[in-house]
C-alpha positions in Angstrom: 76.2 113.4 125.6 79.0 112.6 123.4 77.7 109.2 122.3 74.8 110.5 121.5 75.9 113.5 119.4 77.9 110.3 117.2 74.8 109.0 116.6 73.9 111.3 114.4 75.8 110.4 111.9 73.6 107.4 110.9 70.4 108.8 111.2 68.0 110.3 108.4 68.6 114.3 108.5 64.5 114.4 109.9 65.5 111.8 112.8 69.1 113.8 113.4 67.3 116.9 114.2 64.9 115.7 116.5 67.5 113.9 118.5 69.4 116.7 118.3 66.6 119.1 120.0 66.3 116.5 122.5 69.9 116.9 123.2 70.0 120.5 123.6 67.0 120.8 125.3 68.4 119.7 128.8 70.3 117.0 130.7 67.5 114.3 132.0 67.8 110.9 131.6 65.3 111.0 129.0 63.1 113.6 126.7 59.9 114.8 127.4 56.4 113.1 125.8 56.2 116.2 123.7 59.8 115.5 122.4 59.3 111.7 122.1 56.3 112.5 119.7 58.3 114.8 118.0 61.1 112.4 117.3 58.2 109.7 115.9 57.0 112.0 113.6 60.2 113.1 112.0 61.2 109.5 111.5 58.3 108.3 109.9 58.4 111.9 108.1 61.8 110.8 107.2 61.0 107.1 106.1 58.5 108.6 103.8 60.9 110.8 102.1 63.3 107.9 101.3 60.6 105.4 99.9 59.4 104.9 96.4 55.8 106.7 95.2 53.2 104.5 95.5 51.9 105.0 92.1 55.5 105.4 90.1 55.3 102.6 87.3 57.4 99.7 87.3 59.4 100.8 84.2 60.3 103.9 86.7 61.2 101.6 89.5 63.1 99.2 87.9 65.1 101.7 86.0 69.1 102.0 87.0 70.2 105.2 87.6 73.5 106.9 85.7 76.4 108.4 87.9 75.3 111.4 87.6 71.8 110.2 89.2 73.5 107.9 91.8 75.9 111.4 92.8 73.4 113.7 92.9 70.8 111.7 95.1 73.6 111.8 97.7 73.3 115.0 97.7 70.3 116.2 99.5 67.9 113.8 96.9 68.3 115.8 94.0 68.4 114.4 90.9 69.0 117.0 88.5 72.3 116.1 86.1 72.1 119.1 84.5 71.6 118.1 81.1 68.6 120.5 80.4 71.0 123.7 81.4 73.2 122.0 78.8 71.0 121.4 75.8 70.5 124.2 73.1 67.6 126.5 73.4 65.9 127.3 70.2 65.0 130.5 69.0 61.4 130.8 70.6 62.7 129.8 73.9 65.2 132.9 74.2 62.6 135.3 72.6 60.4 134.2 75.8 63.3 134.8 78.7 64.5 138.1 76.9 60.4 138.8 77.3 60.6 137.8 81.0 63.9 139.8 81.5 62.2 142.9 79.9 59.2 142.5 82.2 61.9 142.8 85.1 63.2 145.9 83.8 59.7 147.3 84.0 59.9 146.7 88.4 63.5 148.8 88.0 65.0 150.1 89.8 66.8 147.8 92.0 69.1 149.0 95.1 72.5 148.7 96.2 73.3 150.5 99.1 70.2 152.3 99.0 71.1 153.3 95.7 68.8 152.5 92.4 70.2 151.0 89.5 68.6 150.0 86.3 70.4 146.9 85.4 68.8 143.2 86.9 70.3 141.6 89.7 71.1 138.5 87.2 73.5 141.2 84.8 74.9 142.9 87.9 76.0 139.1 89.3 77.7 138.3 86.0 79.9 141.9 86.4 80.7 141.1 89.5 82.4 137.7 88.6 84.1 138.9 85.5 85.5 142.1 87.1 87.0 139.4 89.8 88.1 137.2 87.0 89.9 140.4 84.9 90.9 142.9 88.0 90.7 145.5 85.8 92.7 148.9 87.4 89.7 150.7 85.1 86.1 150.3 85.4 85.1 152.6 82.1 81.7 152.9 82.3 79.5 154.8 79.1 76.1 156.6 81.0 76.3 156.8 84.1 72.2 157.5 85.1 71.6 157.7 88.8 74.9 156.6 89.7 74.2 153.4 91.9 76.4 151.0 89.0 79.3 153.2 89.4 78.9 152.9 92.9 78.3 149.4 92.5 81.4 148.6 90.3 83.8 150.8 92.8 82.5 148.8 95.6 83.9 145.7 93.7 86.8 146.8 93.0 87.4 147.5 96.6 88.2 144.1 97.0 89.6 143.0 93.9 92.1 145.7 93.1 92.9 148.2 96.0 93.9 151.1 93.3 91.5 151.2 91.0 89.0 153.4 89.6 85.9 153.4 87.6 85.6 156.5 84.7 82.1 157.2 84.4 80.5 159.0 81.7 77.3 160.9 80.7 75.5 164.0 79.0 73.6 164.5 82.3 74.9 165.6 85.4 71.5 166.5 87.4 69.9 162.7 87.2 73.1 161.7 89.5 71.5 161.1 93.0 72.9 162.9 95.9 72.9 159.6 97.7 75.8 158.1 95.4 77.6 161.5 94.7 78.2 161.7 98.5 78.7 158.2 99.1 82.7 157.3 100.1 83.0 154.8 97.2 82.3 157.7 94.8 84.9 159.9 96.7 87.2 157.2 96.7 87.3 155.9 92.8 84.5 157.2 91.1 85.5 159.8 88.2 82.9 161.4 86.5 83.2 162.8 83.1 80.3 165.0 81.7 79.7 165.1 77.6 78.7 162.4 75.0 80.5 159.0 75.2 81.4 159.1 71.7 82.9 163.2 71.9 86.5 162.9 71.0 87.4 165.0 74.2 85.9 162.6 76.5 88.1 160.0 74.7 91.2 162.1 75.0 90.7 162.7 78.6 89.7 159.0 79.6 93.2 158.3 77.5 95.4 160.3 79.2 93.8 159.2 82.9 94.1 155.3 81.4 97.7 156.4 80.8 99.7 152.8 79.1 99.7 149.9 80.3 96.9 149.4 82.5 93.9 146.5 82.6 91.1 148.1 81.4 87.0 146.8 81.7 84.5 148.7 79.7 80.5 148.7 79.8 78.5 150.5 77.1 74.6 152.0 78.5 73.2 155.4 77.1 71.9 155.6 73.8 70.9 152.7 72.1 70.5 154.0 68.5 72.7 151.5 66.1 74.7 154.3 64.3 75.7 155.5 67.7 76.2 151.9 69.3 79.0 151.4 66.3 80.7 154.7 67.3 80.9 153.5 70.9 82.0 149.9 69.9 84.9 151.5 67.6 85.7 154.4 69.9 85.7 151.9 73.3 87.3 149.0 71.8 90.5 150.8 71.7 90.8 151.5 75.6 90.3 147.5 76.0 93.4 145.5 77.4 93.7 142.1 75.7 92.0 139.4 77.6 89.3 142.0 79.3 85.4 143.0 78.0 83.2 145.4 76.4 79.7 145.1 77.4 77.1 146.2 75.5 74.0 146.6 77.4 70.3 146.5 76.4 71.1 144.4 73.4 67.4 143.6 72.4 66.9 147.3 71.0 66.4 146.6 67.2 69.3 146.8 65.1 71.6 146.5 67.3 72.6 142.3 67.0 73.5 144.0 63.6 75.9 146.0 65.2 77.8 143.9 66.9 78.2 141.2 64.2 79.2 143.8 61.8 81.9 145.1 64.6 83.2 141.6 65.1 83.5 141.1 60.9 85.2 144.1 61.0 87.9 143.6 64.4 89.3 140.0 64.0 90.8 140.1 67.5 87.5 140.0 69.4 85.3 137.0 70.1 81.8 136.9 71.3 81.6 135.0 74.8 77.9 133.5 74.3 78.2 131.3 77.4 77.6 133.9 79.1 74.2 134.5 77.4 72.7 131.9 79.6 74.4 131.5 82.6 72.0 133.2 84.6 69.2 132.3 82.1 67.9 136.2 82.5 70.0 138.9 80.8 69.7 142.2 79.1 73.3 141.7 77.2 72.7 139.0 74.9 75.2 138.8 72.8 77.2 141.7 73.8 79.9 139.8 76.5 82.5 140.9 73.9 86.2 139.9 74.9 89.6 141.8 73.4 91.2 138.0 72.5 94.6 138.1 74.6 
């Protein structure tokens, strides 16, 4: 058996398999017919993946590949070097995803832990690695809807940073589902705070919980009027830690690309990350991955 196992280091991946069922499948000296035919198929299945289309022309044949080509044919015969991700896509061609992405919004809401969300799975994947990149002991999160993000961003932060909390805030109490309001993550480090994001008294009390000193994250959802997108900019910058983000959701609503370059004219010590734009190809906070520079 064990000789055999080593075998399977030099065959094709089709072959390997087949050899391999006939392996498991018991201890006689040899496999059954239906095995045997099995093994036949998958090697010339196997040969046929490894040879050259009949009809490529000989241009195509002939050519040499790059590194990049030789590395990733190695790898499972894919040839992609990623030099489309890489190139720069033109105006049309982000009008068209941000079209796509807003036709996703329209299938909301999505679920985590049986809780909806609004945001697309793509958005809530880039949180999830910058909160593990910044550890932030604050979450600060402006409209807090049904309540599955909060949820979603305390359940993070379970395993990045053991004692922190997210501060969630909205106007509306009753849209909260019961589901997330009795969920242990909520208990645990969710914070609610009911009144307008930009209401001095929900800054002074999200202050005095932030306290000094402390690594603080903030996302920006509830009303996406411009005037009231600058106040939350101004108002939210301030709780930022150096090195950590405000996001500004929902960035597509008119006006609002406005906003945000006139807030970056006018605060010299943040940058726009616009990698992040693309790195998922479908987002709904294009240009609003806004880092505090450190």
């Amino acid at each position: 058996m064990k000789s055999r196992i080593l075998e399977l280091r030099s065959l094709g991946r089709c072959s390997a398999l087949a050899t391999l069922v006939g392996l498991l499948g018991a201890c006689a000296d040899s496999p059954p017919p239906s095995q045997q035919a099995a093994a036949q198929q998958a090697d010339k299945a196997d040969q046929a993946d490894q040879a050259e289309p009949a009809d490529a022309a000989p241009s195509e044949r002939a050519k040499k590949p790059n590194k990049n080509q030789k590395k990733a044919k190695k790898n499972r015969g894919h040839t992609y070097d990623g030099s489309e991700y890489e190139r720069v896509r033109s105006k049309s061609e982000l009008d068209a995803v941000d079209k796509t992405t807003l036709a996703l919004r329209r299938k909301q809401p999505i679920y985590f832990l049986g809780l909806p969300m609004r945001q697309i799975p793509t958005d809530n994947w880039l949180m999830s690695e910058l909160i593990y990149e910044i550890k932030p002991d604050y979450v600060v999160e402006a409209g807090t809807l049904y309540g599955g993000s909060a949820v979603y961003y305390a359940g993070l932060l379970e395993f990045v940073n053991p004692t922190a909390k997210v501060l969630t805030v909205d106007i509306n109490q009753d849209q909260i589902h019961a589901e997330a309001l009795e969920h242990p993550l909520w208990a645990k480090r969710v914070k609610f705070y009911k009144g307008s994001s930009t209401a001095p008294e929900i800054h002074e009390q999200l202050a005095a919980e932030i306290g000094e000193g402390k690594t603080v994250f903030v996302t920006l959802d509830t009303l996406h009027a411009p005037n009231h997108v600058r106040d939350e900019l101004n108002l939210y910058a301030k709780l930022v830690s150096p090195g950590s983000y405000m996001i500004l959701q929902d960035t597509y609503y008119e006006g609002l690309p406005e906003v945000i370059d006139e807030f970056l004219r006018s605060h010299p010590d943040w940058e726009r990350n616009d990698s992040l734009d693309d790195r998922f190809i479908f987002t709904k906070y294009r240009g609003g991955f806004l880092r505090k520079k450190a």
